[in-house]
GULUMNU-191866 format. One record per residue (C-alpha): x, y, z; residue number from 1; residue in three letters. Coordinates in steps of 0.2 Angstrom, whole numbers, plus 2048, in hexadecimal, padded with zeros to 3 digits. Layout:
% residues N
    X    Y    Z    k    r
    X    Y    Z  NUM  ALA
...
END
This chain:
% residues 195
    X    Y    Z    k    r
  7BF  849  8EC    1  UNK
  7AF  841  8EA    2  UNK
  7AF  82F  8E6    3  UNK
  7A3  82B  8D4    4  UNK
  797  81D  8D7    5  UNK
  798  80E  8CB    6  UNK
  789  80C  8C0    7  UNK
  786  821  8C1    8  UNK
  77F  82A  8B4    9  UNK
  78F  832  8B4   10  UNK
  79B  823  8B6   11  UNK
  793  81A  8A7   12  UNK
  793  829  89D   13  UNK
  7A6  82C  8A2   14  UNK
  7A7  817  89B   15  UNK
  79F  81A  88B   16  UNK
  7AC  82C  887   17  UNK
  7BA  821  88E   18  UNK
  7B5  812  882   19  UNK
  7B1  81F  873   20  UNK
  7C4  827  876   21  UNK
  7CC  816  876   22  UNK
  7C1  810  865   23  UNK
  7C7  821  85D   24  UNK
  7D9  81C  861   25  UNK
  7D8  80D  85C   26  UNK
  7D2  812  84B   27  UNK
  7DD  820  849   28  UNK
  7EA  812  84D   29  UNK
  7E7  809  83E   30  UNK
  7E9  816  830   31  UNK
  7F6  815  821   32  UNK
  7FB  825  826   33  UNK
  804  81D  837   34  UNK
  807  80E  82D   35  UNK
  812  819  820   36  UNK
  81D  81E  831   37  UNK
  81C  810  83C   38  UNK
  815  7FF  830   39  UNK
  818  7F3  842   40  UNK
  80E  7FF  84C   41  UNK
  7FE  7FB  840   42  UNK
  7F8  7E9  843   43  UNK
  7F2  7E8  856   44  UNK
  7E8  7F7  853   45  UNK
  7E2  7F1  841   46  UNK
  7DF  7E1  84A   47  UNK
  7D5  7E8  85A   48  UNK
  7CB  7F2  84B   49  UNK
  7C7  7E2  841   50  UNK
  7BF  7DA  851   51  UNK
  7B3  7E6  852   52  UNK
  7A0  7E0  84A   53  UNK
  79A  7F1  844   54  UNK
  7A7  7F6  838   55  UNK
  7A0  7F9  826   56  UNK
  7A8  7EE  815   57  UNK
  7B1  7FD  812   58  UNK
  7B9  802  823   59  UNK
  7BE  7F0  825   60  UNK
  7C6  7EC  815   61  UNK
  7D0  7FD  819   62  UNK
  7D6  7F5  82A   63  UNK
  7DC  7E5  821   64  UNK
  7E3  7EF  814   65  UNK
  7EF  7FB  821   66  UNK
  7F1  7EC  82B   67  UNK
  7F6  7DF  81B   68  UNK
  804  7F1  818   69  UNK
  80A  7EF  828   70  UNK
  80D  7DC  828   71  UNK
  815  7E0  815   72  UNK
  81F  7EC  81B   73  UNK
  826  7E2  82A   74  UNK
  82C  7D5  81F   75  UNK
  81C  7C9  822   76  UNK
  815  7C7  80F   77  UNK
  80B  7B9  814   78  UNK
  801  7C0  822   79  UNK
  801  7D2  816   80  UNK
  7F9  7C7  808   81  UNK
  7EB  7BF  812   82  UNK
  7E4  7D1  818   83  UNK
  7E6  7D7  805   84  UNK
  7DA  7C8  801   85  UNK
  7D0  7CC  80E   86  UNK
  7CF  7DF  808   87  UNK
  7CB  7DA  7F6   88  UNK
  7C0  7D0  7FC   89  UNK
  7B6  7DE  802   90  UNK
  7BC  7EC  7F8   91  UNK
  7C0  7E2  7E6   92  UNK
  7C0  7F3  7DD   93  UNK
  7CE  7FA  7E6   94  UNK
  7DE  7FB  7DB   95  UNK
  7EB  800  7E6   96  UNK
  7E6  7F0  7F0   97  UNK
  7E9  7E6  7E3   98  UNK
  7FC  7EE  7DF   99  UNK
  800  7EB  7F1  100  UNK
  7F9  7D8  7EE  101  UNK
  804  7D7  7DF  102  UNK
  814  7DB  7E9  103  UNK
  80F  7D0  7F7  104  UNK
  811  7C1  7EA  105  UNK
  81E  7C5  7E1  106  UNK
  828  7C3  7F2  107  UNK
  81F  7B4  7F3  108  UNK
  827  7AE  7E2  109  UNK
  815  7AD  7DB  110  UNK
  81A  7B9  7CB  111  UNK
  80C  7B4  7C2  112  UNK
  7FF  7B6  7CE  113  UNK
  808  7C8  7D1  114  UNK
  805  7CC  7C0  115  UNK
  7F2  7C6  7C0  116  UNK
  7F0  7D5  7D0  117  UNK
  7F9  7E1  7C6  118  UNK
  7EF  7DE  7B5  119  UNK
  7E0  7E0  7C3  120  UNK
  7E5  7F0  7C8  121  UNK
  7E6  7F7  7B7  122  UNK
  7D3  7EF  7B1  123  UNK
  7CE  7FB  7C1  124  UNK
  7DA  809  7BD  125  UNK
  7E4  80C  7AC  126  UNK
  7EC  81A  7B4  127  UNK
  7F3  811  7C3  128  UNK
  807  816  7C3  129  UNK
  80A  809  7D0  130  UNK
  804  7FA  7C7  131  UNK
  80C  801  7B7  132  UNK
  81D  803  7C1  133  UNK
  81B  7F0  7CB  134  UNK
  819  7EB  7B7  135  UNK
  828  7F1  7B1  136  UNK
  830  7E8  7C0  137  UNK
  82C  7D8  7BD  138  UNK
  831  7DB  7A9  139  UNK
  841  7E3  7AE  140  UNK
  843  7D3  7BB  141  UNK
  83F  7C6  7AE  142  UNK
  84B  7D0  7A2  143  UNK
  83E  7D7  796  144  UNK
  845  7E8  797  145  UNK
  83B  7EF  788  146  UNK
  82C  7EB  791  147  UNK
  832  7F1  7A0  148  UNK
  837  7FF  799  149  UNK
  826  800  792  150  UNK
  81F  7FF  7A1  151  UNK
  829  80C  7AB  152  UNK
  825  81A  79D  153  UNK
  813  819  7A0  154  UNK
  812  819  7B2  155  UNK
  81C  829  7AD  156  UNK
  810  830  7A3  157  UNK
  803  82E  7B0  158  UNK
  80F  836  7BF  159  UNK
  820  83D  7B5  160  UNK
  824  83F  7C9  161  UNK
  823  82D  7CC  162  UNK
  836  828  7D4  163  UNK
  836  816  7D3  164  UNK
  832  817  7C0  165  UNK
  83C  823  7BD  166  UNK
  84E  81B  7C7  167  UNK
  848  80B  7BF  168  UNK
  846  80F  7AC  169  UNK
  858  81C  7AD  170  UNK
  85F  806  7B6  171  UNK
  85B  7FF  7A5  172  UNK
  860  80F  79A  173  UNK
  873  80C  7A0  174  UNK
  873  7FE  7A2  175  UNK
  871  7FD  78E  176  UNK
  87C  80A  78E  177  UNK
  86F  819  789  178  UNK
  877  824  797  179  UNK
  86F  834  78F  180  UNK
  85F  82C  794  181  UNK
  865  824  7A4  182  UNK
  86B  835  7AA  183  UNK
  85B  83E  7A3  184  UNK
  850  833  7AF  185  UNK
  85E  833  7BF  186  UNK
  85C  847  7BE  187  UNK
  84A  847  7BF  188  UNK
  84C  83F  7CF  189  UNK
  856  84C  7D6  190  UNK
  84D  85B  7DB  191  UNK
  851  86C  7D3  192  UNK
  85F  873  7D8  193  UNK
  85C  885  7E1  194  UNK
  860  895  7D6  195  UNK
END
């Protein structure tokens, strides 16, 4: 076997794919998709991607924005709220961004700043079922059912499929009592059964 020289044609090439490979990992690394299956997994690679000069606003506020979901999700809503910041910062029309924000706060105890996100969210996106949803559970935790209930309804009418909303609302239905209602929105949980 023949030895390759250093500084080659051929050895710098095999540097450069070699170096190529590693940045495509790297990035593939730090993707909401992994994130969704493995949230700890997220933030060296989202944090090897931030040190890197030529990322654009956009690619950059993505990577703070999977890694701030990976600090959430591992119980570290501080850290999570800084990169949302830090995506906001670059991507300030970004709705979903600002739901995630809201949760980070209200874990924080910071309720009314949670709200402010959430009321962000929705200047951006009226339709955003999320935020709709995160609204209803700050009513329903402050006890202002009706609102709540409010609240849950039209995250429903956005996405009649949305679960949370769904087991939320049919909470407050029993527990006032309304089982028709609480029972009508525990069914539409469970999937059909077969025929």
């Amino acid at each position: 076997m023949q030895r390759i020289a250093r500084g080659s044609p051929f050895a710098l090439l095999l540097l450069t794919l070699a170096a190529a490979a590693a940045a495509e990992h790297s990035d593939q690394a730090c993707s909401m998709d992994r994130m969704e299956t493995d949230p700890a997994s997220v933030i060296a690679p989202c944090t090897a991607r931030l040190e890197k000069t030529d990322l654009t606003p956009g690619q950059r506020a993505a990577a703070y924005f999977v890694r701030g979901r990976g600090h959430h999700r591992t119980g570290r809503a501080d850290l999570a709220a800084e990169d949302y910041d830090d995506a906001l910062a670059l991507a300030p029309n970004n709705d979903e961004i600002y739901v995630d924000r809201a949760n980070a706060a209200f874990q924080q105890n910071a309720h009314g700043l949670g709200e402010a996100f959430l009321r962000a969210a929705l200047r951006i996106n009226p339709k955003n079922a999320h935020a709709m949803r995160a609204m209803g559970v700050l009513n329903g935790d402050f006890e202002k059912y009706d609102e709540a209930l409010s609240w849950y309804s039209r995250a429903l009418d956005v996405d009649p499929t949305e679960p949370f909303a769904l087991l939320f609302r049919s909470e407050i239905h029993a527990r006032r009592q309304n089982y028709t209602r609480a029972f009508r929105d525990a069914d539409a949980l469970s999937p059909s059964a077969p025929t």
